[in-house]
N, C-alpha and C positions, 0 to 999 in steps of 0.2 A: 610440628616440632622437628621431624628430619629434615624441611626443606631451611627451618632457622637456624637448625646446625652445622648443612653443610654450608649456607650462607656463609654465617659467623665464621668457618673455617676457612673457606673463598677468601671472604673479606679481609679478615688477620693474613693469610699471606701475602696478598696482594698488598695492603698495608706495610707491610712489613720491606717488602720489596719497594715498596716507593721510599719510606725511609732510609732504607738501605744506601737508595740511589740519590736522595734530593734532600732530605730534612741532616744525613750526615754532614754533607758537604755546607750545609747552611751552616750547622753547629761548630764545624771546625773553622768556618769564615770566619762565625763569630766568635771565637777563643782568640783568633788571631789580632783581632781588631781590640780586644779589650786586655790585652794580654798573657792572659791564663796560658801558661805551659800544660796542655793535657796532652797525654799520648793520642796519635792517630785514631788506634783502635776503638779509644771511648767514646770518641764523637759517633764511628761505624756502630758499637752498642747502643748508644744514646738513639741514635737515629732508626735504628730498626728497630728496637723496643718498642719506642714513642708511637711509630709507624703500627706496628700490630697493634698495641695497645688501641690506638683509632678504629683501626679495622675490626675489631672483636665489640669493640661496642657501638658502631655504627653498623657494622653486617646487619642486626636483625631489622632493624627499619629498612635497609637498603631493600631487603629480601619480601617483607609485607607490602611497601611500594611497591615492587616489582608486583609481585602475584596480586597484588590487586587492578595495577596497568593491565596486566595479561585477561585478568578478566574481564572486564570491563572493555579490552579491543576484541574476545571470542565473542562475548555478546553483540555487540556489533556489528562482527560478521557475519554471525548466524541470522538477522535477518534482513540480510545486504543478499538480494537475491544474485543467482549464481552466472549470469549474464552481465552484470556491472560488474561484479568481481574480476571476471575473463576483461572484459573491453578496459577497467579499470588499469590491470597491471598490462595490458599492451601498451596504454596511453603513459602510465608511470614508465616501463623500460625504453620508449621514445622519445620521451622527454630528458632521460638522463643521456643517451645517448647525444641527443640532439644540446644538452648545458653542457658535456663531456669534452664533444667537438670543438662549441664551440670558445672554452675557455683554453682552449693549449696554449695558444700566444701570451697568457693573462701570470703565468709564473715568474716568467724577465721584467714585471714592472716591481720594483722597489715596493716593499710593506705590505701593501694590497694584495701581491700575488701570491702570497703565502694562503691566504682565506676567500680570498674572491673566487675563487674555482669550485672552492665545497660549497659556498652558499649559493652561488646561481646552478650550480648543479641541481642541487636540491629542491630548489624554487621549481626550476625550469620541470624534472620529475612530477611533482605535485602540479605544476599546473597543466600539464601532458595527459595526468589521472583526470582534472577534474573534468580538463576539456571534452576529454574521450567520453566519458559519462556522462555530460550533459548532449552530449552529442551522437547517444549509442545508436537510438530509431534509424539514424543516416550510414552509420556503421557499419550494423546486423549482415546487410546484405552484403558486405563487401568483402566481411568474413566466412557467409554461409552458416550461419550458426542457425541449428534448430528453432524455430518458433515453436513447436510443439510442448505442450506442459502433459509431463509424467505423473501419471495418477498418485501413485507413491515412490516415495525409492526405497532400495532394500531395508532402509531402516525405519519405513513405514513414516517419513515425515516427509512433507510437503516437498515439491523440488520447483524453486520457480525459475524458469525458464521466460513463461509469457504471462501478463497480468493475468491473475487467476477471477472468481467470481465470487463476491459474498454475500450470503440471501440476510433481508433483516427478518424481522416480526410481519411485518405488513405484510408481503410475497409470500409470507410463506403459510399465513390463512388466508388467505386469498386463496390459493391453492390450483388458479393456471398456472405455472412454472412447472407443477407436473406432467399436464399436459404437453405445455412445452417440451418439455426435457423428453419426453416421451415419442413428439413427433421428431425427435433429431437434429432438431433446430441449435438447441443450447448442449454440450458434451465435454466433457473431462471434470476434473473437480471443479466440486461447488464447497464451499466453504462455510458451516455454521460455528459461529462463534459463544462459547460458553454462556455470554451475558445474553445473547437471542434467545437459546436453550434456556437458560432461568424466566427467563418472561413470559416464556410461553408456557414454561408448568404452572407459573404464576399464576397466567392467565388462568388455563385449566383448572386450577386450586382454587378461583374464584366463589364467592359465596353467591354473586349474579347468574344467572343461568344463564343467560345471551354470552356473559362474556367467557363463561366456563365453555361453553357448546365450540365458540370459537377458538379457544385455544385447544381442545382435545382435537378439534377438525385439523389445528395448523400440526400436531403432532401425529394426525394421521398419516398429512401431507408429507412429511418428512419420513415416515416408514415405507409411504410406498414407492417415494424417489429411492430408497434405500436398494429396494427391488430390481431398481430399471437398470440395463447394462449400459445405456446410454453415457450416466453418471456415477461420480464417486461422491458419496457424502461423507465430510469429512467432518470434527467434530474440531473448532480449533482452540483451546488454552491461550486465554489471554489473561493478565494479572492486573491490568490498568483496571485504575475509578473511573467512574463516574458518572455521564448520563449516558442511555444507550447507542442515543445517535452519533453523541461526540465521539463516544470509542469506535463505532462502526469506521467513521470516515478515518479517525488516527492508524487505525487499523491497515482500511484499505491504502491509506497513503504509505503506510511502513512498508504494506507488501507489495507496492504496485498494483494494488487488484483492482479490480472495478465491482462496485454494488450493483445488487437488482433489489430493484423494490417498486413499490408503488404509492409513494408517500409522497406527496407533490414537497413538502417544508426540508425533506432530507435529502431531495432532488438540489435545492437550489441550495442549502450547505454545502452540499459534496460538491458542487461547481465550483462553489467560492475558493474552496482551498483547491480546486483541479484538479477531482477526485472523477472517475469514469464512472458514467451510472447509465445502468440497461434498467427501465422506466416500464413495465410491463402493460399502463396504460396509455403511453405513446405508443406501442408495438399494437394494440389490439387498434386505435384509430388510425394506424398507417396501414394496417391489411382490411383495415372494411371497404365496402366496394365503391369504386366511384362513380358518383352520381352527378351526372352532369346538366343544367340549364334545359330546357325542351326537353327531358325523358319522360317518359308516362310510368305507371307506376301502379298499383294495387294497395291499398292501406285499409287497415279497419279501425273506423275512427271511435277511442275510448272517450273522451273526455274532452270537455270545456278547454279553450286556450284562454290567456291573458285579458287578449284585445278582444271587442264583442265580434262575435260571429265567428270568431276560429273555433276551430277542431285539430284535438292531438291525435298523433299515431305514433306507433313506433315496429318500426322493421326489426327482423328478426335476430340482429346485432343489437338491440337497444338504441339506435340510434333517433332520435324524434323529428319530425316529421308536423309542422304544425300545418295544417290545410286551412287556404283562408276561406272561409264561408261555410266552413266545415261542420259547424254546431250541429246543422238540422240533419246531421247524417249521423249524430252519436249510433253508438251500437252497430252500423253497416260497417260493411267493407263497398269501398268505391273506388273508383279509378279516376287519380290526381293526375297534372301536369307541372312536374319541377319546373319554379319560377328564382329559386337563387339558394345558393348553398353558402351556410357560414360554419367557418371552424373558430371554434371559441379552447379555452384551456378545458372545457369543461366534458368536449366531445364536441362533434359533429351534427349541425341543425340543418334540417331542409326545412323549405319552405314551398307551398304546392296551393294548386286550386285546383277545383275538382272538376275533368273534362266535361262536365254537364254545364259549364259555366264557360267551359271555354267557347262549349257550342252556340252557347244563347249569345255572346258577345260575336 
């Protein structure tokens, strides 16, 4: 109500004063043109009345527009990380500079020079902003601007500087990320989002007991990252519907951040829209050991393979190991000789024959 008032009061003067200046002069035009003897001063009354009069009942719309503009641009700034901001307005004051320059000449042309100078200015401004921003990565360094992300800022809310991390559901009963997090591999905020949080009590609330086990396990997971000084776990307020992967990605796109997870389908979403994803089951097949063509080898062979006469194993990564001729050794441990290594989406398969075989050949 006071910001409607002072409006309303703005607005009537300022009305009032346009009248004064442009609606009297019209009024007295027209007295002149149709006859009418008025005195000067009426048409000056006429015209600033008329003028407030507009101003006092147009002020409160003017003023609701307004404060709804204004909100509606804080909100969008507030999650306009704070690194496009900076490179944004260097690229906006470059751009004005650089329309400013280069319109001086543009006032001595007849008509056009009255207005051609404010609109490519302005043009030129915004596209100085948009350039800079799409072009910060190449920037950054040119500026020296921190890459480091601050755990919090004094007012306890996120500060993004560099893409931050957000764990979904899947990573987070999984429950290596702690590990992770723990050997110092992965550090600074990790980000859990409200609708994660509900799924996983969810889950926990299950009337399933596999599926309950698993989500008290995943809120294990997350009290003892809570622990680790490695990391900050953040808890993050989001207000959007809908499914939980769709928000994860809208998310991490709003924030710049990058996902961890291990959910192969939320892997190739988050691509599609150009979303960063640390894959916790590519990281565990990029550090298993390499095993190359001729190595010999130790396995103990569990079980039947596919083809007739093979035998499974599996190394101490889980990685399998099929041995060709390997059946009649179930239950031993023997020593193979890698004959070819395949990587599938699925993990990493060796394939072997057992030196007693190599010998007889």
């Amino acid at each position: 109500m006071v910001y409607e008032r002072i409006g309303r009061l703005m607005a009537t003067l300022i009305g009032a004063t346009a009248g004064y200046q442009v609606l009297s002069y019209s009024l007295e035009t027209l007295w002149i043109r149709l006859g009418v003897d008025l005195p000067g001063s009426m048409s000056t009354w006429l015209g600033t009345l008329g003028g407030a009069l507009a101003g006092l009942f147009v002020g409160p719309m003017i003023v609701r527009l307004y404060r709804a503009s204004v909100g509606r641009l804080l909100k969008t700034l507030y999650h306009i990380p704070i690194q496009d901001m900076i490179i944004g307005i260097i690229g906006l004051l470059l751009g004005l500079v650089i329309g400013i320059l280069g319109t001086i000449p543009l006032p001595r042309i007849p008509v056009i020079g009255y207005y051609a100078p404010l609109v490519i200015t302005l043009t030129m401004g915004y596209a100085g902003a948009l350039v800079a921003i799409k072009k910060k990565e190449e920037l950054l360094p040119l500026f020296k601007l921190s890459s480091k992300v601050q755990d919090r800022s004094k007012s306890g809310r996120l500060s993004h500087r560099t893409p931050c991390k957000i764990l979904d559901t899947s990573v987070i009963i999984d429950g290596r990320i702690a590990d992770i997090c723990k050997s110092g591999f992965i550090e600074g905020v990790l980000l859990v989002p409200n609708f994660v949080l509900e799924e996983l009590q969810h889950i926990a609330d299950s009337s399933d007991m596999l599926k309950r086990n698993r989500g008290r396990r995943g809120l294990d997971i997350l009290n003892k990252m809570r622990k680790e000084n490695n990391v900050t776990i953040q808890i993050w307020d989001e207000a959007e519907q809908g499914e939980v992967d769709s928000r994860l990605v809208r998310l991490a796109k709003k924030l710049g951040a990058k996902v961890i997870t291990n959910d192969y389908n939320l892997n190739k979403v988050a691509e599609l829209h150009g979303v960063s994803v640390l894959n916790i089951n590519e990281l565990a097949n990029a550090i298993k050991p390499v095993v190359l063509p001729g190595e010999e080898m130790t396995v103990h062979v569990i079980k039947d393979g596919k083809e007739q006469g093979q035998g499974v194993g599996y190394l101490d990564d889980g990685t399998m190991i099929v041995v060709d001729g390997g059946r009649k050794y179930i239950g031993e441990s023997i020593g193979v000789l890698v004959t070819s290594v395949l990587q599938t989406a699925a993990g990493r398969m060796i394939f072997a024959k057992p030196k007693a075989m190599e010998r007889a050949l």
